[in-house]
C-alpha positions in Angstrom: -8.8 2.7 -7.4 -12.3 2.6 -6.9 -12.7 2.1 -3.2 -11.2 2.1 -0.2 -12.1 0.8 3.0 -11.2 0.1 7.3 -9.6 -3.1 8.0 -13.2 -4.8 8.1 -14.6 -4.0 4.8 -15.5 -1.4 2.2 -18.1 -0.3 -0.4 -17.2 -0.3 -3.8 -20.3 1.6 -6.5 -20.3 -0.4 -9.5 -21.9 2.3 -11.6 -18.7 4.5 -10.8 -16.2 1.2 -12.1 -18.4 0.3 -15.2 -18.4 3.9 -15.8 -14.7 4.0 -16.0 -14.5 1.1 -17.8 -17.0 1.7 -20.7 -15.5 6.0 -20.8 -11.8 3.8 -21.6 -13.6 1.4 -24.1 -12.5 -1.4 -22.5 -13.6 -4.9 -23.7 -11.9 -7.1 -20.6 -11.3 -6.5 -17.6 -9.9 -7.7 -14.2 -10.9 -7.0 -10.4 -8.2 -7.3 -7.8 -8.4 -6.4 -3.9 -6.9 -7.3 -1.0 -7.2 -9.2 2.0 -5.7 -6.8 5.0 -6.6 -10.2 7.0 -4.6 -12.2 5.4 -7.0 -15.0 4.5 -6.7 -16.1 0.7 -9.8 -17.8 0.7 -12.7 -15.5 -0.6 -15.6 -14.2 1.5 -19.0 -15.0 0.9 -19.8 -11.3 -0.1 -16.1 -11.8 -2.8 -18.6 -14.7 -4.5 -21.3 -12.7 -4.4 -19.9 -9.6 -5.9 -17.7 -11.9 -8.3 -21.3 -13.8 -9.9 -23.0 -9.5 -9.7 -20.1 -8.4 -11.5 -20.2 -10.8 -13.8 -23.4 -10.4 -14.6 -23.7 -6.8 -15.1 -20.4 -7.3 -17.4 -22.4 -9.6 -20.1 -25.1 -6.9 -20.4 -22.9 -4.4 -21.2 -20.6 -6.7 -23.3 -17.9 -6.7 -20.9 -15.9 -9.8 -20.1 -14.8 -9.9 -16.6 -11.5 -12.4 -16.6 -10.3 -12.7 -13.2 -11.2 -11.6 -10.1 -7.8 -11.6 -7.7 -7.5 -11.7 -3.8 -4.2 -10.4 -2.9 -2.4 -10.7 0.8 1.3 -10.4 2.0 1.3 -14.6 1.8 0.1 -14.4 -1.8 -2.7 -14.2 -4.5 -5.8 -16.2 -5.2 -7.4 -15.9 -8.2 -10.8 -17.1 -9.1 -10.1 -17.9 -12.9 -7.3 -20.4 -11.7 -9.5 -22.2 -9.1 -12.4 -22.8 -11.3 -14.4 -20.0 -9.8 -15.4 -17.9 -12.8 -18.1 -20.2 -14.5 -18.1 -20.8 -18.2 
């Protein structure tokens, strides 16, 4: 767990999750969060973290696979809906 947050949003520190990630040597890796709201549909700030993330992942060699929106009606995953580029 790498952040928690009220029922409006939350702050995650990516230095603190690549951190964790590179200190386990991972090589892939996949985001998950919920949706207290119950929307499956991701926010404009989920695509903009998603295309950050992905990012910072190449420069550190990193291969983010999915990123998954989770609510008590289901999941949405970006990698499934075409949302994780090439």
């Amino acid at each position: 767990t790498h952040s928690r947050g009220g029922s409006s949003g939350t702050i995650m520190d990516p230095r603190l999750l690549f951190s964790a990630l590179l200190v386990c040597g991972a090589t892939k890796w996949v985001i998950a969060h919920n949706h207290t709201n119950g929307i499956l549909q991701p926010s404009s700030d989920d695509l903009l973290w998603t295309e950050h993330l992905r990012w910072a992942s190449a420069l550190l060699a990193l291969e983010l696979c999915d990123h998954i929106i989770l609510t008590t009606e289901g999941y949405f995953s970006f990698r499934e809906n075409g949302l994780m580029g090439p």
